[in-house]
N, C-alpha and C positions, 0 to 999 in steps of 0.2 A: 415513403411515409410508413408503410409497413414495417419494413427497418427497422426505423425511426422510434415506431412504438411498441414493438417488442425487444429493443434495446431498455428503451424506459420502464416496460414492465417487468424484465431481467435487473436493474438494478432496485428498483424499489421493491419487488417482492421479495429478492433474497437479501434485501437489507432489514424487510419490515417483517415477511409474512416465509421464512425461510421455508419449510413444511410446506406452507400449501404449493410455494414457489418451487421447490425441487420438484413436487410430483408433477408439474406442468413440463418444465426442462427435461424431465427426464422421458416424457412420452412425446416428445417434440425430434423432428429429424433434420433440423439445419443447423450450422454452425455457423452460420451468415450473420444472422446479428451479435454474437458475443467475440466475433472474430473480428468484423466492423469495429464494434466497439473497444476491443483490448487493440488494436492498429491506430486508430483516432487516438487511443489515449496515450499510446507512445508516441507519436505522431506531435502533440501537442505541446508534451513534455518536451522533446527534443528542442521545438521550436520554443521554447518558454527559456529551457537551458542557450540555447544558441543567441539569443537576445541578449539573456545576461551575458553570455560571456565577451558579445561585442559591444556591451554598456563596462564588460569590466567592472559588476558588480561584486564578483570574488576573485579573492577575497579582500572584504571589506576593509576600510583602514585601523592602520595598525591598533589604532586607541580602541577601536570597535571592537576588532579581532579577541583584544587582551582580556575583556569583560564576558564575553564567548565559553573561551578557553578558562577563564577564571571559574566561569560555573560548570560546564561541561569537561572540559575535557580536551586535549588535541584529539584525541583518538574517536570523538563524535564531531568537532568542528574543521577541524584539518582534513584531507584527502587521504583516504585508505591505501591506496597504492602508492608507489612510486612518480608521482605527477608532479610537477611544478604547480602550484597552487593559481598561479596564475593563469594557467592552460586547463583548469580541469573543470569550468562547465563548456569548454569545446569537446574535449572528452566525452564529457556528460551526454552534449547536444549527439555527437557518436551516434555511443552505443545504446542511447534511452529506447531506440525501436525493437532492434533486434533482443535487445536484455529483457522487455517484457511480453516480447515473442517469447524466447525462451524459460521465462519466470511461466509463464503460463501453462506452457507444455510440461512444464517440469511439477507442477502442482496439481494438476490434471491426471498425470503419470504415478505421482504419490500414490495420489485418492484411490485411483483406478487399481493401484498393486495393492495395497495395505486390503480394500475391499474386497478384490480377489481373492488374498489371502484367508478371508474369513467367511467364504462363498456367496460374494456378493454377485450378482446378475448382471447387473449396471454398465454400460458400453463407456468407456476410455472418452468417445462425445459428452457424453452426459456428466463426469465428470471436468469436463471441462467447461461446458455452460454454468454449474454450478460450484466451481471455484473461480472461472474466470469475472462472473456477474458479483460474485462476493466481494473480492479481494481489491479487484480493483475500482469499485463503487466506494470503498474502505479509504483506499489509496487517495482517490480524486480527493473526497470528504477532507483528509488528513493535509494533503496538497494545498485546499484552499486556507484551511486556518493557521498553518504554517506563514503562507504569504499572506494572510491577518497579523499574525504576530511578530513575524522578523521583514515584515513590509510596510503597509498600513500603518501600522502603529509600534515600527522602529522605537522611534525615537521617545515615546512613552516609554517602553518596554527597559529601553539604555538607562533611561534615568531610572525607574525604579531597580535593574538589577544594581545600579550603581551603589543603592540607597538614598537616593533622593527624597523616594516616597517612607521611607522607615523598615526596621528587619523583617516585620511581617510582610509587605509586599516583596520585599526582595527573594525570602523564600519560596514564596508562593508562585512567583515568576518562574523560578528556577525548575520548582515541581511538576509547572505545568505540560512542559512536553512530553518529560517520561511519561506522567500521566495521562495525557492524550494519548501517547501512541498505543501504553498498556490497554487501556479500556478499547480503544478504536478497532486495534489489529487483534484484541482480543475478540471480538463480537463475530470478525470475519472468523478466527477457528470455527466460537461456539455454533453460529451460522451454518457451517460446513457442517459442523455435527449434527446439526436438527435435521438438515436437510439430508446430508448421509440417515441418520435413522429412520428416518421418515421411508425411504424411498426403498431401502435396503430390512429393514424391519430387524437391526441387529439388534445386540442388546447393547446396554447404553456405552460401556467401556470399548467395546469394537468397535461402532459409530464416533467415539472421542479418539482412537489413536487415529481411525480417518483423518478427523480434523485436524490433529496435530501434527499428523504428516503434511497437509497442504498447507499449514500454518504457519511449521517452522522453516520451509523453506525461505519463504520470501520474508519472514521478518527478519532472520540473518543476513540476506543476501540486498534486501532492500537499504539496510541498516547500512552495509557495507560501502553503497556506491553511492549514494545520494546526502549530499550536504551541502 
């Protein structure tokens, strides 16, 4: 139960209360609950992806696909690599543990060099509680209204990019993810940077390439492997 609730306080305070939430994580000495936590969440994902892919929900059919691709793009709805589309949320189910093992160390490792760089104090741990509590609080958030809007309410969503519902919702439709992700995956940088500032007492532009180092990794890399 302890865990339990300084998992929950890890993602709400650096979702809500970044500042007061770093200076907490950063005088704190376990890695137990944001470790917990970024395992559970790859953990989940895998089994979310491995579901689909033995429902054979990707990809969708073809008439589906073509409305997709009409508004996006192959290169945001289609499979990054070289996959069979057919085969790649088995793929997905894979690599989803290890990949945000990895994503994590790798954003953690950012934080911790960029900071060093400009004599920040802060332990390689402590970076890693507060990107990993950030990012992927950001991630779950983004997860769920993705599966609102290309799940739940598919088929609402089809008809009006169709234009069923008229141009204005159709573009509106179309806007809405870029613009979720921008504002969403945005908050986790600025997030890092409060809580980088806060904790490190840089001045504001060192505290912001902090954030944009733990930023851009994973929205490239997330961008990359998940559709």
């Amino acid at each position: 139960m302890n865990t339990l609730s300084s998992i929950l306080r890890g993602m709400g305070g650096m979702l809500t209360r970044p500042a007061r939430t770093g200076k907490s994580l950063a005088s704190e000495k376990s890695l137990k609950p944001i470790a917990v936590f970024v395992i559970a969440f790859g953990l989940l994902q895998s089994l979310l992806f491995l579901i689909s892919y033995l429902r054979k929900d990707y990809p969708p059919p073809a008439e589906v696909l073509e409305v997709w691709v009409e508004h996006w793009g192959e290169g945001v709805m289609l499979p990054f690599f070289n996959i069979p589309a057919e085969s790649y949320r088995g793929f997905q189910a894979a690599i989803l543990l290890p990949f945000c093992l990895a994503l994590w160390l790798l954003m953690g490792g950012s934080a911790r060099l960029v900071a060093l760089l400009f004599g920040g104090r802060h332990s390689f741990e402590t970076y890693l509680r507060i990107t990993g509590f950030t990012f992927f609080t950001i991630w779950l958030i983004a997860a769920f209204i993705d599966f609102l809007y290309s799940g739940i309410f598919q088929d609402a969503v089809l008809r009006g990019l169709r234009g069923e519902y008229g141009a204005a919702v159709d573009f509106l439709l179309q806007i809405f993810m870029p613009i979720e992700y921008t504002i969403l995956y945005g908050l986790a940088g600025v997030n890092i940077f409060i809580a980088t500032r806060t904790i490190e007492r840089f001045a504001w532009w060192k505290a912001a390439l902090v954030g944009l180092a733990a930023f851009a990794w994973p929205m490239a890399l997330v961008s990359s492997v998940v559709r």
